[in-house]
C-alpha positions as CSV (number, residue, x, y, z in Angstrom):
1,X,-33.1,-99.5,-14.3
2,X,-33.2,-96.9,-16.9
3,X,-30.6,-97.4,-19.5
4,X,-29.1,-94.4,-21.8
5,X,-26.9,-94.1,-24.4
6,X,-24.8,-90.8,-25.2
7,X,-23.5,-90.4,-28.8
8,X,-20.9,-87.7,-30.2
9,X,-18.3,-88.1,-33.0
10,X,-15.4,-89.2,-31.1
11,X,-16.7,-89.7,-28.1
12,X,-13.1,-88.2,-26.3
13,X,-15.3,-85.0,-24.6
14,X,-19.0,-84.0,-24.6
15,X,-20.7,-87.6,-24.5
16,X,-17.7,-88.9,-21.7
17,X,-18.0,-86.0,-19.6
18,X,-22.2,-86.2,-20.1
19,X,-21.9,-90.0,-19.1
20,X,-20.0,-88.8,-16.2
21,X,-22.3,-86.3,-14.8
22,X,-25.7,-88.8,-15.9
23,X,-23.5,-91.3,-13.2
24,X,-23.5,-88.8,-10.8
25,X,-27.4,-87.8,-11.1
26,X,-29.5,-91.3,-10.6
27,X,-27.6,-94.1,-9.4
28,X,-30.4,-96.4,-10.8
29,X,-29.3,-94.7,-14.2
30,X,-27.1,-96.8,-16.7
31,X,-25.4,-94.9,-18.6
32,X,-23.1,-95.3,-21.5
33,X,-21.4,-93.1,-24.0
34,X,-20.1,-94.3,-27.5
35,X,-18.4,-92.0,-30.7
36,X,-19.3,-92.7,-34.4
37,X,-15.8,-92.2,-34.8
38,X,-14.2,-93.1,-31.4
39,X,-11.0,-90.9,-30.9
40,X,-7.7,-92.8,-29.6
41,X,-8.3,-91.6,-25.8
42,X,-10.3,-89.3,-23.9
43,X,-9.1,-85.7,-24.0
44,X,-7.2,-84.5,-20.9
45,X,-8.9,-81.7,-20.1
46,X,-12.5,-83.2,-20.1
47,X,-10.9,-85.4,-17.5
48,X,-9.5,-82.3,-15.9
49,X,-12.5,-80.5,-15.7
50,X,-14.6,-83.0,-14.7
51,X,-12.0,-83.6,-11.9
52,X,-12.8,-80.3,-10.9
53,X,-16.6,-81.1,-10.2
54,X,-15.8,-84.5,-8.3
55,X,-16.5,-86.6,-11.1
56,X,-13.8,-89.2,-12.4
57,X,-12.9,-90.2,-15.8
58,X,-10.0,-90.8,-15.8
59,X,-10.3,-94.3,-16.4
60,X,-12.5,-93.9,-19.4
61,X,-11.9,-95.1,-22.8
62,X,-13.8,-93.8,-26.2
63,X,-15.6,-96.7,-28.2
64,X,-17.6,-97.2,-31.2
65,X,-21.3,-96.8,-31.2
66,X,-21.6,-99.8,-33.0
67,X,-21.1,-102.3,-30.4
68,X,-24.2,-101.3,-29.0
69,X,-26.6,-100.6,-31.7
70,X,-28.6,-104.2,-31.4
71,X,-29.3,-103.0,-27.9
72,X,-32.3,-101.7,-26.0
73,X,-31.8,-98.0,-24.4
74,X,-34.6,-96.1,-22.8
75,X,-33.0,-92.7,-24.5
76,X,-30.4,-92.1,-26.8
77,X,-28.8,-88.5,-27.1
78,X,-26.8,-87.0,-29.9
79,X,-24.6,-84.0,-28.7
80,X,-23.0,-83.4,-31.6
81,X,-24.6,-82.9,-34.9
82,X,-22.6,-85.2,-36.9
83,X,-23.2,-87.7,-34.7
84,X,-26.9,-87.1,-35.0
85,X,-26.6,-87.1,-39.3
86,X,-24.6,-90.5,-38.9
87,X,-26.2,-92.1,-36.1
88,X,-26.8,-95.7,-37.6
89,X,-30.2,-97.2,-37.7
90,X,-30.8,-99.3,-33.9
91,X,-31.8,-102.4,-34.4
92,X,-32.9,-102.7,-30.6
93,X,-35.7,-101.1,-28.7
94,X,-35.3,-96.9,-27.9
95,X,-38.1,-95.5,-26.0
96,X,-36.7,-91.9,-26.8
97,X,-34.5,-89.8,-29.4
98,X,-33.2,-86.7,-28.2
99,X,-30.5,-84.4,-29.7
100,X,-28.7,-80.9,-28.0
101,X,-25.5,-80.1,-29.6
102,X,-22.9,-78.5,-27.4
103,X,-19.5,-76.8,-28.7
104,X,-16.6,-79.0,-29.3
105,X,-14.0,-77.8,-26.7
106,X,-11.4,-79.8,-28.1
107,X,-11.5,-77.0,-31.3
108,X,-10.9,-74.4,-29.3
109,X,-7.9,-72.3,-29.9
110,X,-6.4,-70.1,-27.5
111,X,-4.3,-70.3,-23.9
112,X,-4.7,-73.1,-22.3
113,X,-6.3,-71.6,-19.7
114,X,-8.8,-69.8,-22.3
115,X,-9.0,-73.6,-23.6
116,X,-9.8,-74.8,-20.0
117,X,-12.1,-72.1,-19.5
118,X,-13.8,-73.0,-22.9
119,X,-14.0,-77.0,-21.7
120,X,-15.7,-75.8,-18.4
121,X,-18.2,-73.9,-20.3
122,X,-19.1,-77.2,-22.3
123,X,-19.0,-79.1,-19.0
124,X,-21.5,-77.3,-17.5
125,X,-23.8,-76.9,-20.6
126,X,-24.0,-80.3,-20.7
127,X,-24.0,-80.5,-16.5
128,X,-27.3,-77.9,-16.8
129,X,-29.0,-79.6,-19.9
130,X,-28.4,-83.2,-18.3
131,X,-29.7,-82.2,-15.2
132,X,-33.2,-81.4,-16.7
133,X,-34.0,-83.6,-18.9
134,X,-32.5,-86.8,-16.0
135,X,-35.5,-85.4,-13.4
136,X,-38.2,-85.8,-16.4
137,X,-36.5,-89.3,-17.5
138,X,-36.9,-90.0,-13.6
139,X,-40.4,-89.0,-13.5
140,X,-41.7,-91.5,-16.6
């Protein structure tokens, strides 16, 4: 089983709804997503808009990267570029380090449906990047 780990700053939008859609692509896939600074709850509408694609996560709950930085991950993935500056050091096995930043919807100002709007963009950025690179992880 390939294990992955997904790391942002508060780990409330673009790593849960990435863990999400990873789930979704590869079954034999273990994913896991984690903040540097883990936010109190996941936003709503990253669970709204991944409701909207059929994937639930609703039931999700941001934590701390640190809990898993003794383990062993096949790839880890920053999508944030604070979290890639202040990523701590692993002390467990990574086969590979990759980082693509996406927008934080939660910054967004506007209507909420132009923030909606702005949170599906994100979604499927990450829905299009994730999508790649799982069919090369798939091939190794």
């Amino acid at each position: 089983m390939t294990r992955i780990l997904i790391l942002c700053t508060g780990n409330s939008c673009r790593s849960q709804m990435a863990e999400g859609i990873v789930r979704t692509l590869d079954p034999l896939v273990e994913a896991h997503s984690a903040g540097t600074h883990p936010a109190a709850r996941v936003h709503p509408m990253a669970v709204r808009v991944m409701k909207e694609i059929g994937v639930n996560i609703a039931s999700a709950a941001p934590k701390s990267v640190d809990r898993y930085t003794g383990e062993a991950f096949d790839a880890v993935f920053t999508v944030c570029d604070h979290a890639r500056e202040t990523c701590p050091v692993f002390t467990g096995t990574v086969g590979l380090r990759l980082h693509q930043s996406f927008d934080d919807p939660a910054l967004f100002s506007g209507t909420e449906e132009e923030v909606l709007q702005e949170f599906r963009r994100v979604r499927d950025q990450i829905r299009w990047f994730f999508t790649g690179v799982m069919s090369v992880l798939g091939g190794r």
